[in-house]
Structure formats: C-alpha cells, structure tokens
C-alpha positions as CSV (number, residue, x, y, z in Angstrom):
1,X,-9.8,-4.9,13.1
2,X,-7.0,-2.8,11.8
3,X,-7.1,-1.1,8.2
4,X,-4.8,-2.7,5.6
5,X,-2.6,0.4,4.6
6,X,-2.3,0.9,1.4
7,X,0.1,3.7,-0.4
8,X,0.9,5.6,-4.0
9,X,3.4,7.8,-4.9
10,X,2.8,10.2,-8.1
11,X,5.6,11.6,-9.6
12,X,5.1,15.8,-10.7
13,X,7.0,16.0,-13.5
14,X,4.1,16.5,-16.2
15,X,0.6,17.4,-17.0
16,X,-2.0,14.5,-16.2
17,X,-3.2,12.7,-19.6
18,X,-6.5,10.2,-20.4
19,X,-4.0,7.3,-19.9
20,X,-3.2,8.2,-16.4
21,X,-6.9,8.7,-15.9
22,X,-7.9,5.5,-17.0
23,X,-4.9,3.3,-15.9
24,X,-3.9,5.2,-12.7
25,X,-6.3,8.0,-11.6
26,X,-9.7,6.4,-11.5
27,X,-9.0,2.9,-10.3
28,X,-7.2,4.4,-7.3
29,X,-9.8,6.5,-6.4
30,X,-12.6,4.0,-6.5
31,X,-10.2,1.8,-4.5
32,X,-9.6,4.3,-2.0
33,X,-13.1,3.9,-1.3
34,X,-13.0,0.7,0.3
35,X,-13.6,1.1,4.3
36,X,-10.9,-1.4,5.0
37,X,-8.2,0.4,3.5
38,X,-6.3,3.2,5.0
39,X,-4.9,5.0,1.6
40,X,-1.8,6.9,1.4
41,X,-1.5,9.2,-1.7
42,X,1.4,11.5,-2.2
43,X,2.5,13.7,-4.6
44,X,6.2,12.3,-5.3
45,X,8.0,16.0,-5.9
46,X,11.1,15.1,-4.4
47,X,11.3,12.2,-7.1
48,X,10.4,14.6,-9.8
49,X,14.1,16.3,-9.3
50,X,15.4,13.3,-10.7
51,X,14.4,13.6,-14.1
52,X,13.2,17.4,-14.3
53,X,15.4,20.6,-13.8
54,X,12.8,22.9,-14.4
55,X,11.7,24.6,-11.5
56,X,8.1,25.9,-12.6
57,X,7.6,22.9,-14.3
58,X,7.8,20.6,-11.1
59,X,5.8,23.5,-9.4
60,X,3.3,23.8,-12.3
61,X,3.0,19.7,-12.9
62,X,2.3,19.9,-8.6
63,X,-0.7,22.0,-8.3
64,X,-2.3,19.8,-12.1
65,X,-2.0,16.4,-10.7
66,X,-3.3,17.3,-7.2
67,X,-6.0,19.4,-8.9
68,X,-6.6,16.7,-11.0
69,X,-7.1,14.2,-8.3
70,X,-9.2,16.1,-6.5
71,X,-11.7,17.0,-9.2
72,X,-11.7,13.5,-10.2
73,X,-13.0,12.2,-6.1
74,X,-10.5,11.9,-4.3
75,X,-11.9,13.0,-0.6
76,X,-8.5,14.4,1.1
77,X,-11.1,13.9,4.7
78,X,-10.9,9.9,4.3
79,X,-7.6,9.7,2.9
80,X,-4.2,11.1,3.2
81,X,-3.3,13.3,1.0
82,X,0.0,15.2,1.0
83,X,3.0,16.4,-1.1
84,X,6.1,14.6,-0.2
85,X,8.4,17.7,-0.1
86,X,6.1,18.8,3.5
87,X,7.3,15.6,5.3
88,X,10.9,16.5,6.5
89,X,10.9,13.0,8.1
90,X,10.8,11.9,4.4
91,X,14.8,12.8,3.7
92,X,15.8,12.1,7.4
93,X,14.3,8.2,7.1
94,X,16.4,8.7,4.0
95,X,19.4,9.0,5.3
96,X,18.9,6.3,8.0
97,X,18.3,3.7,5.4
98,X,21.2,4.9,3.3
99,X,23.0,3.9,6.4
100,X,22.1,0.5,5.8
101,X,21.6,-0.1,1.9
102,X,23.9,-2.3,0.5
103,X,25.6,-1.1,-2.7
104,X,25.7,-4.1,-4.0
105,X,21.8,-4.0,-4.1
106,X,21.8,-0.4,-5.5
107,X,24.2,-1.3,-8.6
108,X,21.2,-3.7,-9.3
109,X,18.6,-1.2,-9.8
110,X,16.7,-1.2,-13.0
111,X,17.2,2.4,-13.9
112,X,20.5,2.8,-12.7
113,X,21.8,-0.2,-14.6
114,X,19.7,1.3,-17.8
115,X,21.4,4.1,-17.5
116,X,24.8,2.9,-17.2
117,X,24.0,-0.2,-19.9
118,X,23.1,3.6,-22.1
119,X,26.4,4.7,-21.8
120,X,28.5,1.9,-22.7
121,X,26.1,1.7,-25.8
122,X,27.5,5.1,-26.8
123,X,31.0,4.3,-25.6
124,X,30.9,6.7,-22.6
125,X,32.3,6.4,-19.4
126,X,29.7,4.2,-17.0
127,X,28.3,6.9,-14.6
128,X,28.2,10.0,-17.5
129,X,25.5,11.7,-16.6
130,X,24.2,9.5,-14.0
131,X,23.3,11.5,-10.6
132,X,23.7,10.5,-7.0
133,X,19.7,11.2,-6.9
134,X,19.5,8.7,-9.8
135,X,21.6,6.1,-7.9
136,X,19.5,6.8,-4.5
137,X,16.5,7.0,-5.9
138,X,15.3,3.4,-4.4
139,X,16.3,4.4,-0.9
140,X,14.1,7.3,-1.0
141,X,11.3,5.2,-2.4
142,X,11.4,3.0,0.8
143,X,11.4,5.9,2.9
144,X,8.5,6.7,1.4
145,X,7.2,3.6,2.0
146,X,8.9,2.4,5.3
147,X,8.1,5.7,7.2
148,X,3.9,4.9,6.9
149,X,4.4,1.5,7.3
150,X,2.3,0.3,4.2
151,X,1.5,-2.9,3.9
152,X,0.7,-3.0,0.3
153,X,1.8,-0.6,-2.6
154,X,0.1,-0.7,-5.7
155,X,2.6,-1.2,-8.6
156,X,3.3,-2.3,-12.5
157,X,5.3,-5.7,-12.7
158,X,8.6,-2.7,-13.6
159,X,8.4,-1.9,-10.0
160,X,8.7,-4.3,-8.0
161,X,12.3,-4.4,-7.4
162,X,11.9,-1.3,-5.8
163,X,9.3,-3.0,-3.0
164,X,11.9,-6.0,-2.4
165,X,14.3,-2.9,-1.9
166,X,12.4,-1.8,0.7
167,X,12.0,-4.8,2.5
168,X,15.7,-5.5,2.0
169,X,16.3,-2.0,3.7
170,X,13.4,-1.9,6.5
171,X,14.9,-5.9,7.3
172,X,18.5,-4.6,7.8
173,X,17.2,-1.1,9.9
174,X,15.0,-3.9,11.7
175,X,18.1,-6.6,12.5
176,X,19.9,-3.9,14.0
177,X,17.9,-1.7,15.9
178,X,15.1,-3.8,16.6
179,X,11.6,-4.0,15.0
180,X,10.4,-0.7,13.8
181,X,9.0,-1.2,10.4
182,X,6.5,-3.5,8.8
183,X,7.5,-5.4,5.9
184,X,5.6,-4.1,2.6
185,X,4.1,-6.0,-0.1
186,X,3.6,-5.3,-4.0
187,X,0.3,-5.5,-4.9
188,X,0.7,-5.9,-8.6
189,X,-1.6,-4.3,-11.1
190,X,-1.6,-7.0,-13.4
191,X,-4.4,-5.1,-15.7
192,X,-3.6,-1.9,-15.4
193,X,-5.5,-0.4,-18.6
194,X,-2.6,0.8,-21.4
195,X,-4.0,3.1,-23.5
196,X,-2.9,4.2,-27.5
197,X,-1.5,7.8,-28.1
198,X,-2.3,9.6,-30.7
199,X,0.5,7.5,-33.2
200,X,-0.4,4.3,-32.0
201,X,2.0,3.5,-29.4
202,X,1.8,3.5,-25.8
203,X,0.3,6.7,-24.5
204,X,3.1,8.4,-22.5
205,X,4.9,12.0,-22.3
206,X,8.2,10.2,-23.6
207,X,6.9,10.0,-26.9
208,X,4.9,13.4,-27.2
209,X,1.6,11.5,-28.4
210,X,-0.3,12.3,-25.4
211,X,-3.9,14.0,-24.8
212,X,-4.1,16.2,-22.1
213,X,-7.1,14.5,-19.3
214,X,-8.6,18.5,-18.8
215,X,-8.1,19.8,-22.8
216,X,-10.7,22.5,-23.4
217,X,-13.0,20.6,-25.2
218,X,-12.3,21.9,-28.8
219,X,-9.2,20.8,-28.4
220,X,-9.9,17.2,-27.2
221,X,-12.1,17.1,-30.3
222,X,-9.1,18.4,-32.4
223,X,-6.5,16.0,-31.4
224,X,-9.1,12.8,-31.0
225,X,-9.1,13.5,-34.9
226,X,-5.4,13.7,-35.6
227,X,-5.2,9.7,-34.3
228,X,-3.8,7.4,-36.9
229,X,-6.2,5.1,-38.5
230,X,-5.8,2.7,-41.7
231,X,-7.2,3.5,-45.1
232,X,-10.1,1.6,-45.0
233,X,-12.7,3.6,-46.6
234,X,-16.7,4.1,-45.0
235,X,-18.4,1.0,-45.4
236,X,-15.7,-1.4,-45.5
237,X,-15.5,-3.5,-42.1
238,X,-12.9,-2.4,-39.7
239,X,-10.9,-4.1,-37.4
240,X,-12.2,-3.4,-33.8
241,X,-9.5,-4.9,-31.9
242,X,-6.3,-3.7,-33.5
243,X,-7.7,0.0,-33.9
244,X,-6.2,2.8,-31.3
245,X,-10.1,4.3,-31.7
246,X,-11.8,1.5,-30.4
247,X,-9.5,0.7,-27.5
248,X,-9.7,4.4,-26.4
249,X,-13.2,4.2,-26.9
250,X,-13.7,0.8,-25.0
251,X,-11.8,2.2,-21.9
252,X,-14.6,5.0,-21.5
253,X,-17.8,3.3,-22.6
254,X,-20.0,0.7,-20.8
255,X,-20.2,-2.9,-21.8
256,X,-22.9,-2.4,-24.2
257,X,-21.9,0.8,-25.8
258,X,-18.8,-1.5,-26.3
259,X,-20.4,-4.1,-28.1
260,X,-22.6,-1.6,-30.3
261,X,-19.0,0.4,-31.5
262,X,-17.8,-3.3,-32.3
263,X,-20.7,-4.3,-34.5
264,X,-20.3,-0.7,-36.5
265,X,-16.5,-1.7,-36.9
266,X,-17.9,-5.3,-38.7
267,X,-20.6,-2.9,-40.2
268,X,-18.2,-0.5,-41.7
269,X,-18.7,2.8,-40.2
270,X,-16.0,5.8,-41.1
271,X,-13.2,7.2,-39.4
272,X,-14.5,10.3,-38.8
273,X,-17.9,9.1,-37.2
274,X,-15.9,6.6,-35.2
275,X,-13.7,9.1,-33.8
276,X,-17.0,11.8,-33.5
277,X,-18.5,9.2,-31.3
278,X,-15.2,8.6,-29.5
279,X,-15.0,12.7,-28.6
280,X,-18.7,12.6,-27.8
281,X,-18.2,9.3,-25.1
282,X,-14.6,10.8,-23.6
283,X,-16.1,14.4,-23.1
284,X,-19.4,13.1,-21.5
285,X,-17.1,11.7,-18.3
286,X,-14.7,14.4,-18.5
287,X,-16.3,17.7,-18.6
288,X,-17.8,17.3,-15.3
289,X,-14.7,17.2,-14.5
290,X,-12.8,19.4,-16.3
291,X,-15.0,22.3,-14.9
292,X,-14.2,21.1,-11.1
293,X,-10.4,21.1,-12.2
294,X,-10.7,24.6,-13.9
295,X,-12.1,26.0,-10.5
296,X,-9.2,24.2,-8.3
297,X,-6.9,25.6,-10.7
298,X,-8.3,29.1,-10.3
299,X,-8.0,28.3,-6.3
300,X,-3.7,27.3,-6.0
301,X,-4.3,28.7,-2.4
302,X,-7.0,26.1,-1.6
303,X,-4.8,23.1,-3.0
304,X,-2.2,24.3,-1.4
305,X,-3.8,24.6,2.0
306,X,-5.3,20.9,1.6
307,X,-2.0,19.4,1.1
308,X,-0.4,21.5,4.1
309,X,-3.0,20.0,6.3
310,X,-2.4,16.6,5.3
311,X,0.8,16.7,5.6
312,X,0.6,18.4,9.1
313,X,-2.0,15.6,10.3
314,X,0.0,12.6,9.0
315,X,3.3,14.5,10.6
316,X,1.7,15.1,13.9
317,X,-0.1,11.0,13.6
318,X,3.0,9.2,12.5
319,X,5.9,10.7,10.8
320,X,7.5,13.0,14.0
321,X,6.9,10.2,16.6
322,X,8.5,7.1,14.5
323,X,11.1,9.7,14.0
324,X,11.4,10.2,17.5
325,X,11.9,6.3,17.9
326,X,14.4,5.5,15.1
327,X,16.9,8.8,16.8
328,X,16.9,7.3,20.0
329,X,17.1,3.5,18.1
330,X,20.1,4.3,16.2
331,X,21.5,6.5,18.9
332,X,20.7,10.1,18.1
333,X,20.1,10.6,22.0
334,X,19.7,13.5,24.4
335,X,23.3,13.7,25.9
336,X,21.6,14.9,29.6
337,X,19.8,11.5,29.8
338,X,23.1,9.3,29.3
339,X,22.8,6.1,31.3
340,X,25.9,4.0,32.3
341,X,26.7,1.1,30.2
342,X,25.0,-1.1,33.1
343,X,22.0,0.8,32.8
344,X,21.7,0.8,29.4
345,X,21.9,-2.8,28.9
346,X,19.4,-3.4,31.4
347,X,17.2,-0.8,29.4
348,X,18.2,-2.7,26.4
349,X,17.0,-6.1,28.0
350,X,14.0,-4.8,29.6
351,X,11.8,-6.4,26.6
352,X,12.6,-9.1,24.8
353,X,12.2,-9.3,20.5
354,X,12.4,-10.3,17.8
355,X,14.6,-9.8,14.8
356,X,14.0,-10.7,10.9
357,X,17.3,-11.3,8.8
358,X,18.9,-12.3,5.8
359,X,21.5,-15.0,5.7
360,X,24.0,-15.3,2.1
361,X,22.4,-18.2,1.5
362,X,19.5,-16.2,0.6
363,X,17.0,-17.5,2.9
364,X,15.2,-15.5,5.6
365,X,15.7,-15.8,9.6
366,X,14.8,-14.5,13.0
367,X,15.9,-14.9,16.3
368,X,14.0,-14.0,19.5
369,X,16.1,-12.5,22.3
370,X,16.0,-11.0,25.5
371,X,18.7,-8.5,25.9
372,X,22.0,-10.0,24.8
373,X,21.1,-13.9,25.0
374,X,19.4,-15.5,22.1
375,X,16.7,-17.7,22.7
376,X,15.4,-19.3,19.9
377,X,17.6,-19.6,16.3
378,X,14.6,-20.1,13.6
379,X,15.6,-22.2,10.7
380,X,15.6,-20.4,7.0
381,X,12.4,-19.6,4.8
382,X,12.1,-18.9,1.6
383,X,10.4,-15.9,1.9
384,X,10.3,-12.9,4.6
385,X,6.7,-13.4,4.6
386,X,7.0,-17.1,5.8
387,X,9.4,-15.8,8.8
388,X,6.6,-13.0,9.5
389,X,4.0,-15.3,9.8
390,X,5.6,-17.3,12.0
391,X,6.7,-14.7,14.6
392,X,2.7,-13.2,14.2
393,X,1.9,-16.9,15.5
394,X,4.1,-17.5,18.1
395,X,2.8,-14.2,19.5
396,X,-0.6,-14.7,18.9
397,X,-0.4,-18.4,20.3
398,X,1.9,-18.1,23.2
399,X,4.5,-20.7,24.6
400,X,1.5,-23.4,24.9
401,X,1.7,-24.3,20.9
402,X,5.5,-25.0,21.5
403,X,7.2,-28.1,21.8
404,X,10.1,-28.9,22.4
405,X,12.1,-31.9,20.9
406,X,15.4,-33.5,20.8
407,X,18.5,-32.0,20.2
408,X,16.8,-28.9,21.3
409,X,14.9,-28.2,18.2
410,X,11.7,-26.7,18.7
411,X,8.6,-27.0,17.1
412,X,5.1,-24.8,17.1
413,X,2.4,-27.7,16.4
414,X,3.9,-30.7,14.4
415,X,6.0,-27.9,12.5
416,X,9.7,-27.6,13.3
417,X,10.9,-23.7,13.3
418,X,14.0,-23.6,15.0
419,X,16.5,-24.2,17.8
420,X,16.4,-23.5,21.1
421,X,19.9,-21.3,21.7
422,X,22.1,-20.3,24.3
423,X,21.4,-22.8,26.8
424,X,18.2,-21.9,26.8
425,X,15.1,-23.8,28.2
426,X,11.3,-23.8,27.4
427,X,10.2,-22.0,30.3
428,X,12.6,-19.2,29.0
429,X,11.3,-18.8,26.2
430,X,7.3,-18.8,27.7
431,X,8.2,-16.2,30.0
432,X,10.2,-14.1,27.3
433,X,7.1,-14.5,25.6
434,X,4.8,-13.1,27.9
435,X,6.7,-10.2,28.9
436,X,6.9,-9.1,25.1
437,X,2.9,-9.3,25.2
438,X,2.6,-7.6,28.6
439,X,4.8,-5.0,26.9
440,X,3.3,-4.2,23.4
C-alpha cells in the first residue's frame, strides 16, 4: 500500500517563536510520525525573498528554523528534509507552469489583490511596490507542490486558494502534455493552536510581541512577566478564559495541570504567581530543547550537510527524473533523436490516456484517447476529485463495469459518465484500456 504524501513549506524569514512551536512545529512533527505518511518538509527560502531583502537575515532565519526543527524531533532519516534553494528543478517546474497559469487566476490571488487593494487605499498607482515575485509567488508554490506530487498539504483556511492554484496549474500542464502530476488536496488545520503575544493579540513577528521558542531562560522568564494582565489584585478571582496567561499556559500543560491553573484563576491567585508557574511549565518542555538547539547552532556545518543530503536524495529519487519527463513532454528534446512527424505520432499513440480539464462553465472533464482519436467524452463534475475518482475506477475495474447505452452514452455500473466519441465502439475502448494497464 502506497504512503499518502504529505508536504510543508516554512518560510525563513524570522526567528522561530512559542507560537510556531505550538501551532506549527510540534503537531507536524508528531504527525510526521505516522508510518503511512511519506512527509515532505522544506525550508521555503526562495519564498523568503519575497518579503525580506536582507541577506544574512534569510541566511540567519535558515540555519534557526532547521535547527529548531531538528532539536525539536524531527528525524531528517524517515523524512525529507531539505531547503528549497538546493532543488534547481524547483525554479525550472516554475517556469513550466508559468507557461500555463492563467492571469486571470493570478490577479485573483489573496496577497496580490491585498497589495494592490493597499495602494488604491493610499491613492497610489495599482502595482507600486508590488514585485513580479509577489505576483508569481502562487506558481512557485505549486511547483513546490506539483514537483513531489503531494497528495495533501497541511494548511490554514488563508491558504487554500493557493492549493486550488495548484490544481488549476498541474490540470492545465496535465490537459496538454498528458498526465504527469497528481492532483493535491488541502488538508485544513481547522485547530491550529493561536497563541497571545505578549500585548494580547495574535502572537506574530508583524506586531513585535513575540517570544523567542529557544530564549535563554532568564530571558523567557523576563518577557513571560512583561505580558499584559488586568488589575485584578491577589485574591480576587480571575477570568481564566479571557487571560493571555492562561491560554499560554493551557497550550503547554496537561489536562489536569489545566484544570488545577483554572480553579486558582476562580480562587484568586496573583499575577505574578500565575505567570511564575507559567515560566516554570514553558521552560520544563523547552530547555531540553533549547540545549539540543544551542549545540546545532554551534554545528552550521552539520545542518548544512543534512539538508544537502536531503536535497541530493530527493533530487536523485524524484525531482531530476520528473524533470527529465516534463522536457521531453513539453518538447525540450535532444535534437539527434528527432523522429519524422509519422514517427512521432505513432510514438505519441503508442499508449492511450487520459486527460483531466476544465470547461468555462466551471465544471471538470476528461477524455480518454488513444493518439489523436478521442474515445470517451466524460460529462462534467463538480469537482476534480469526482473526475479523478472516476478515471481511478475505470482503470481499476477494466472495460467489464461498462455499459454501453443508447445514443452512445456510456455508463460504469448504473452510473452514466460520458459519451462514447469519434465513432468509437466498446471494444475500443476495452482494448484502449488494457493497453494503458499493460503499459503503466
């Protein structure tokens, strides 16, 4: 039984922080965990250009987050684990994709239309300060994506857009030059843990309210103290629920120490113990380590031989020979092997397909053809998945599930799925069928 892949991108453009521990970090890890999961985790550095100009920083923010998830379990052995920037097939994909994006779809983008929605705010011209990176930045992301062939990529309800994007892009490359890339899937974190910075709002680097994962442990202790609280004096009972103290607290400690810090709330305890008790619960799970971190970041070599070898594995496993494919796919072809145009369309026949679409109407289609003549015209679906399905069946089942009815509709079981198509016959369509799993 194949693995369901499963990939996440992490963008270097800053210093890990408790909130991408508890809402990113450790939930990944413990997923990658699971034995039928092949995980994919990359450090994003080419999408870090997009926002950050500053060289070391990018470098510096690199070598923390793949220290940091590495002290924190990550076992680069059972996973892949790479930096982006060592996959030249990365930026290539790219470009094949670009070659197939519609603009349309691009103009759509969230933070593309943020940006632009920015500027007419302030009465500038649309695309001030909008790069071509900026713009492109969702066609890189499917490379990403497209090049592994994930099947599911963990994302916020935010990102999805940029998943359908991919599809939309790996459905086009896969209309045109035949079926080289599996359709991905969000698989969206709907509880992703949101932790409270030190004001009170979200913890993030945008606002500056963040607290370093791997602070020394004085100054953990110094800035758990500096979070905002009410005035509500030692004794009086606190509210648990709407403090940034107890949240923080909860996302550390187990059920029961949660349930103990909630009755101290109701019995009144003071800021200063709550937020002792808070330093004490962090810096039990994080000093362990924060000392494996310190000795990875005292190593850059060793992290940086780790991610060369991943990168090298997964280059030499999957990235150079889909590579290989697509070139000679789109045409990118050794000029000394140039067949006639007989030749090449009996190369191009020699096994039939199938091919997944989009129609204007906005549902999804596929055709199955043999060369030039089309043999079956599926009816639309609502969803890419529905049209995936389908084609998964009909070559799991064979010709035997068909049947074929009047007016040449065709049917697999009792459900209709399409047309037979150029003159086509059932016995076409069986044989067609059994060449393509002769073939694969």
């Amino acid at each position: 039984m194949s693995r369901t892949r499963v990939l996440t991108g992490i963008t270097t453009s800053g210093t890990p922080h408790l909130g991408n521990y508890v809402g990113a970090v450790r939930p990944a890890i413990a997923a990658s965990r699971d034995p039928n999961v092949e995980s994919y985790y990359f450090l994003a550095d080419y999408h870090a250009l997009i926002k950050v100009s500053d060289p070391a920083r990018v470098q510096r923010s690199t070598l923390e987050i793949a220290a940091t998830w590495l002290a924190c379990g990550l076992d680069p052995a059972s996973v892949w684990f790479y930096r982006q920037s060592d996959i030249p097939e990365i930026p290539e994909l790219t470009w094949f994709l670009s070659c197939v994006a519609g603009k349309g779809i691009l103009n759509r983008a969230h933070a593309y239309k943020a940006s632009v929605d920015k500027n007419r705010a302030e009465a500038l011209d649309d695309d001030a300060a909008i790069t071509a990176g900026l713009f492109m930045y969702p066609v890189l992301m499917a490379a990403d994506i497209l090049l592994f062939n994930a099947h599911k990529v963990p994302v916020g309800r935010d990102q999805v857009q940029h998943i359908e994007m991919a599809r939309d892009f790996g459905q086009r490359f896969n209309h045109l030059y035949g079926d080289h890339f599996t359709l991905p899937e969000a698989a969206i974190e709907e509880h992703v843990a949101t932790l409270p910075g030190l004001d009170g709002r979200k913890m993030s680097k945008s606002y500056d309210n963040t607290i370093p994962l791997f602070a020394p442990r004085e100054q953990l202790k110094k800035l758990i103290a500096g979070i905002v609280t009410d005035s509500r004096a030692p004794g009086e009972p606190k509210d648990a629920d709407n403090s940034n103290v107890f949240q923080l607290y909860q996302a550390f400690a187990s059920t029961e120490e949660t349930a103990a810090m909630r009755q101290a709330y109701a019995d009144g305890i003071g800021w200063g113990d709550a937020k002792q008790t808070l330093f004490e619960r962090i810096d039990a799970e994080v000093a362990p380590l924060r000392e494996k971190y310190e000795a990875l970041m005292a190593r850059p070599a060793e992290i940086e031989a780790i991610l060369r070898d991943g990168a090298a594995r997964l280059r030499a496993r999957h990235a150079t020979p889909l590579l290989a494919r697509l070139r000679e796919a789109v045409g990118l072809r050794d000029l000394s092997n140039v067949a006639s145009s007989a030749t090449a369309k009996k190369e191009k026949s020699a096994l039939p397909m199938f091919k997944q679409y989009r129609e204007a109407d906005g549902r999804f289609y596929f055709k199955f053809v043999d060369g030039e003549r089309v043999l079956v015209q599926s009816i639309g679906f609502a969803s890419p998945k529905d049209a995936g399905q389908l084609i998964a069946r009909l070559k799991r089942e064979g010709a035997s599930a068909l049947r074929h009815a009047e007016a040449d509709a065709l049917h697999l079981g009792e459900e209709l799925i399409g047309h037979l198509h150029d003159a086509a016959q059932l016995a076409d369509v069986a044989e067609a069928l059994a060449q393509l799993a002769d073939g694969e």
